[in-house]
N, C-alpha and C positions, 0 to 999 in steps of 0.2 A: 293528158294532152287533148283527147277527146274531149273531157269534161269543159277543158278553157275552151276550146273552139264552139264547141254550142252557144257555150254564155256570149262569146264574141257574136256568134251569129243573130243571136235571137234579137238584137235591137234592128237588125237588117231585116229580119225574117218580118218584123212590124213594118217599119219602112216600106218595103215590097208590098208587103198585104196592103197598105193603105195604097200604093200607087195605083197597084193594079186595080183596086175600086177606084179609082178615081178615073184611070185609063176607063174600063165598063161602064162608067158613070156618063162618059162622057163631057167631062171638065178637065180635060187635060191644061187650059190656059187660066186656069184658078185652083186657090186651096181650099176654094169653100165649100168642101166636104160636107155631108150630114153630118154633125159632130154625134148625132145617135148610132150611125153605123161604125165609125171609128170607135165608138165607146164597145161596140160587140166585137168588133176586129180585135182590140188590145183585151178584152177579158178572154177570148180565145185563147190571147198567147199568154196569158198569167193564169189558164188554170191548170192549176197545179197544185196537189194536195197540200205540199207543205208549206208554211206560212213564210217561213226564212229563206225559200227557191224561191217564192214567188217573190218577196218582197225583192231580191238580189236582180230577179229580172226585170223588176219595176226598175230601181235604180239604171239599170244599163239601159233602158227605155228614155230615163227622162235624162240621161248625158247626153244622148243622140238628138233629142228635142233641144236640147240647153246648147249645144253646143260650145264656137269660142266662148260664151261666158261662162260655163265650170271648168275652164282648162284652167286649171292651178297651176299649171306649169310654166304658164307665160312670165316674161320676165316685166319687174317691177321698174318704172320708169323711179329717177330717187327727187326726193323735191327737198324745201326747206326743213320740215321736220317729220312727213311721213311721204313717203312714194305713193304713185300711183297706177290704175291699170285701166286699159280703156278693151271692149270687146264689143262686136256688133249683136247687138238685141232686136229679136224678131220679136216687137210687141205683144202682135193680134197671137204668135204662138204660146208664147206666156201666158197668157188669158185665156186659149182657147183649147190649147191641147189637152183630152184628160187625161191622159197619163200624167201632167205636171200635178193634177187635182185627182188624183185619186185618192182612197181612202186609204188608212194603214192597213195591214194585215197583223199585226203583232201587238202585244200590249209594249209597255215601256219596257225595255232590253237594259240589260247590266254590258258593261265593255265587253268583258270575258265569250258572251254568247254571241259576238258581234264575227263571222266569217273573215279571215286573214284579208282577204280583197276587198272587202267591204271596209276595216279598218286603214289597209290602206287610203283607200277614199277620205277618209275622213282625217287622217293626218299629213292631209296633202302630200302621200308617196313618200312618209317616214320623216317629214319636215315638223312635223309637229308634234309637241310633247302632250305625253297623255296622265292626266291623271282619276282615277277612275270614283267615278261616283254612281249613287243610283236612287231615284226619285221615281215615284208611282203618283205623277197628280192628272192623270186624266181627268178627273172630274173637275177641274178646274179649269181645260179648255175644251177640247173637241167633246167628250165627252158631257159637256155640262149640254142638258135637257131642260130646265126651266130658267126663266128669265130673271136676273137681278135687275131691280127699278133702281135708277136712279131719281131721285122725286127732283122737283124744283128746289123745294128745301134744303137736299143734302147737300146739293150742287154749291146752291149756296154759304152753307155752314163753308164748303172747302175754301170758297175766294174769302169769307170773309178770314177767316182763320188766316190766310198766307197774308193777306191785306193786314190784319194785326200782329204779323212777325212770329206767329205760333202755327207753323204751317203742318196740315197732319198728310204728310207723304210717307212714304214706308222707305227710305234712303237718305243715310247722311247728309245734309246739306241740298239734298237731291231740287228743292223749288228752287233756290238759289242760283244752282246752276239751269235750270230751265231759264229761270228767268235770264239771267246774263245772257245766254242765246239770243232768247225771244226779243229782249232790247238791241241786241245787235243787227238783228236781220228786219227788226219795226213789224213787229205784226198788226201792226193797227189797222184795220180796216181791210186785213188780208184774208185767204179761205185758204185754212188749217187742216192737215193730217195730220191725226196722231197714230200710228200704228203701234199696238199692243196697249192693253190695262185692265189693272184687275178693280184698282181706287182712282175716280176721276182727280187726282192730284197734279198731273201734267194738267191737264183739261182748265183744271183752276186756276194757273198760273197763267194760262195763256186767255182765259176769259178774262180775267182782271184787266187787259193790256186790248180790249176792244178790237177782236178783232172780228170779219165781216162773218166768219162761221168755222166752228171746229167739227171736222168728222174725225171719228175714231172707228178702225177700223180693227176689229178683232176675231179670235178665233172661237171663243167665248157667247155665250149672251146677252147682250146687253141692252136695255130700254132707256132713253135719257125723256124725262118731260121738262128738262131745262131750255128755253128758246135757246135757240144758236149752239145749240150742241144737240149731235146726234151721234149712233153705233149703227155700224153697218156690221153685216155678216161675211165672210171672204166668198160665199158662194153671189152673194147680191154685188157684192163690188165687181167682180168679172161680169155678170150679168149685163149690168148697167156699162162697162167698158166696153164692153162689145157689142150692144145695142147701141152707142154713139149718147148716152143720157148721163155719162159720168163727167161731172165736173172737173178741172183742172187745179191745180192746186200751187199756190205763191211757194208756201213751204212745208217740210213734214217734218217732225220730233217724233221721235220714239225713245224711250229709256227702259233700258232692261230687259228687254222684249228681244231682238232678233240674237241675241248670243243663245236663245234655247231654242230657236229656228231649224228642222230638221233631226232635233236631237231624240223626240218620241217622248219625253220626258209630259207632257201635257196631250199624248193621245194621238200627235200629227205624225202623218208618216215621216219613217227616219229617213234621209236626205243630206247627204255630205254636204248641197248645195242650197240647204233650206232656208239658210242666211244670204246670202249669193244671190239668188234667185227674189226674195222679199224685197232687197231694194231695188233689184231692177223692174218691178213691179212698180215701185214708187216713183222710178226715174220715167218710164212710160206714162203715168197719169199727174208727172210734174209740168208745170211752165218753163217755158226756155231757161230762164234766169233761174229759175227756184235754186232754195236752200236747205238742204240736210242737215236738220240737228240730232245728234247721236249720243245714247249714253249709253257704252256698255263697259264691261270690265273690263280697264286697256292696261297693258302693260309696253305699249309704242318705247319708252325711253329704256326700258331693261333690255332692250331686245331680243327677246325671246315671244313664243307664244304656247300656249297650254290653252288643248282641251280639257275639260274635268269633265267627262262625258260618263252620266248621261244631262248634268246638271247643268253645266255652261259653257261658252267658249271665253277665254282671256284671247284680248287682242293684244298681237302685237306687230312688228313692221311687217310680218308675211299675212298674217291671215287682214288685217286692218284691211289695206290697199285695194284687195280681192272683195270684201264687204263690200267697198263702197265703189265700186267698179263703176267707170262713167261719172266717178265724183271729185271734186279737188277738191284739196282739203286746204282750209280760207280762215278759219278763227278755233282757239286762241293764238296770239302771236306771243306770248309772255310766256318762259318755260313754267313759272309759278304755277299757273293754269291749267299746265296739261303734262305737268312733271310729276311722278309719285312721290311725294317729299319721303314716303315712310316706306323705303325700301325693305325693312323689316316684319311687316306685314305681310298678310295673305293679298294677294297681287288682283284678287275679286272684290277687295275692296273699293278699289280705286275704280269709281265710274264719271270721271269727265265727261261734259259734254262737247262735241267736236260739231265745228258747223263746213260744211263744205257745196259748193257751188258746182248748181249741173254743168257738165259737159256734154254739149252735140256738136263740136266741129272737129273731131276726130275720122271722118268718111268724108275723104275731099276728093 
């Protein structure tokens, strides 16, 4: 009992310490904290020799940041073919609090090593089926130290390749469905997010289709010398969001990318709400109208959901909704589209893309 009451306390115990510098600071009517002295306040309360305590009181730090939106328990409003969830999103603390950005403490974790409270978290409080996997590619993202170039050249080899119907993307079908997206919502002449990539293949499909500029935004290194396409770092995108220099954005695609969101599987700290948390990221530096095109492994129509952690999340009508919090879900209308025809398969096969329309008239 002692032990839960600490862990309960310690995200107050941060709380408090920040207040009260803020009280001595003399800013009681702002939160515009030094974010350097916040940074010494919270490694105060994470040091702590062991890596798996510290990491557990990171997590109970960044609930209390996150707030309504990692409440997984809220109820799902039900729509046409998937429900939805709206929660209030404090921007500037998304972007600005480190505890949300701090580093990991752990190399990638197998389930088994994973603390019972901590697993809870992660199957949304025994709602969600686990199946257990276990991947070591840090070097692949946080961990990666030198730059891959993307030249002009290569960039180009990829549009011309999708342009001649031999598209080289790493997922079945995967241009095709970008592209249906990309024609549905007109990217012509629009300014593009792409979040996550390891092969500019999204990037290529949506350069063929003229639009006014694609950023890709990764965790990765990335160099593009292709005009109208750039890679940004996550530590330069809050940067630039919080200095008032970041651009807004028509719409963002991501494929394959936020189902390994929090999972530690590429080196990022683990995070129940690492996926949660990304788009509402993307919903903060969208346009009023903007559109969300998503491909990850959904299983919406079987309704069920599975983590395979530490490998990926399956979606389905509980964790889906929670994803795209602040998002309605708008195309396809056709079950063909966004139905598993091959119910007999493994259910990570299947990654439709889903496009869904911001919501901000939810705070009246």
């Amino acid at each position: 009992m002692l032990l839960r009451t600490r862990h309960i306390l310690l995200p107050c115990l941060l709380l408090l310490s920040i207040a009260i510098y803020v009280h001595q600071s003399g800013f009681l009517e702002t939160v515009k904290t030094d974010i350097s002295e916040l940074k010494l306040i919270m490694e105060r309360e994470l040091d702590v020799p062991d890596p798996m305590e510290k990491t557990m009181k990171r997590i109970k730090m960044v609930k209390e940041v996150c707030g309504d939106l990692c409440d997984t328990s809220k109820e799902i409003s039900p729509g046409e073919f998937m429900g939805s969830v709206t929660a209030k999103v404090d921007c500037k603390a998304l972007f600005q609090s480190p505890i949300l950005h701090h580093s990991g403490d752990l190399p990638p974790q197998p389930w088994g090593m994973l603390p019972a409270e901590l697993q809870e978290m992660f199957t949304y409080g025994g709602r969600i089926s686990i199946e257990e996997w276990f991947f070591d590619t840090a070097n692949e993202g946080i961990g990666r130290s030198e730059a891959t170039v993307f030249s002009k050249e290569h960039v180009e080899k990829y549009i011309k390749a999708w342009e001649e119907g031999a598209p080289i993307d790493t997922y079945h079908n995967g241009s095709s469905l970008v592209s249906g997206a990309a024609d549905y919502i007109n990217v012509t002449g629009k300014t593009i997010l792409v979040v996550g990539t390891q092969d500019p293949w999204v990037e290529a499909v949506l350069l063929s289709k003229n639009p006014k500029k694609v950023v890709t935004l990764e965790y990765g290194y990335f160099i593009s010398e292709y005009p109208g396409l750039t890679f940004m770092r996550m530590e330069e995108f809050r940067d630039q969001y919080l200095n008032g220099t970041l651009e807004t954005f028509d719409a963002v695609f991501t494929y394959s990318s936020l189902e390994h969101s929090g999972q530690g599987r590429y080196g990022d700290p683990l995070n129940p709400w690492g996926d949660i948390l990304a788009v509402a990221q993307i919903w903060c530096v969208s346009k009023k109208k903007a559109k969300l095109a998503v491909g990850v492994p959904t299983m919406v129509a079987r309704g069920s959901d599975i983590n395979a952690f530490n490998a990926h999340r399956i979606y389905g009508p509980l964790m889906y909704p929670f994803l795209t919090t602040n998002w309605k879900f708008e195309w396809p209308t056709r079950d063909e589209e966004r139905v598993d025809p091959h119910l007999d398969q493994d259910p990570a096969i299947f990654q439709p893309v889903f496009v869904f329309e911001k919501v901000t008239s939810f705070w009246g």
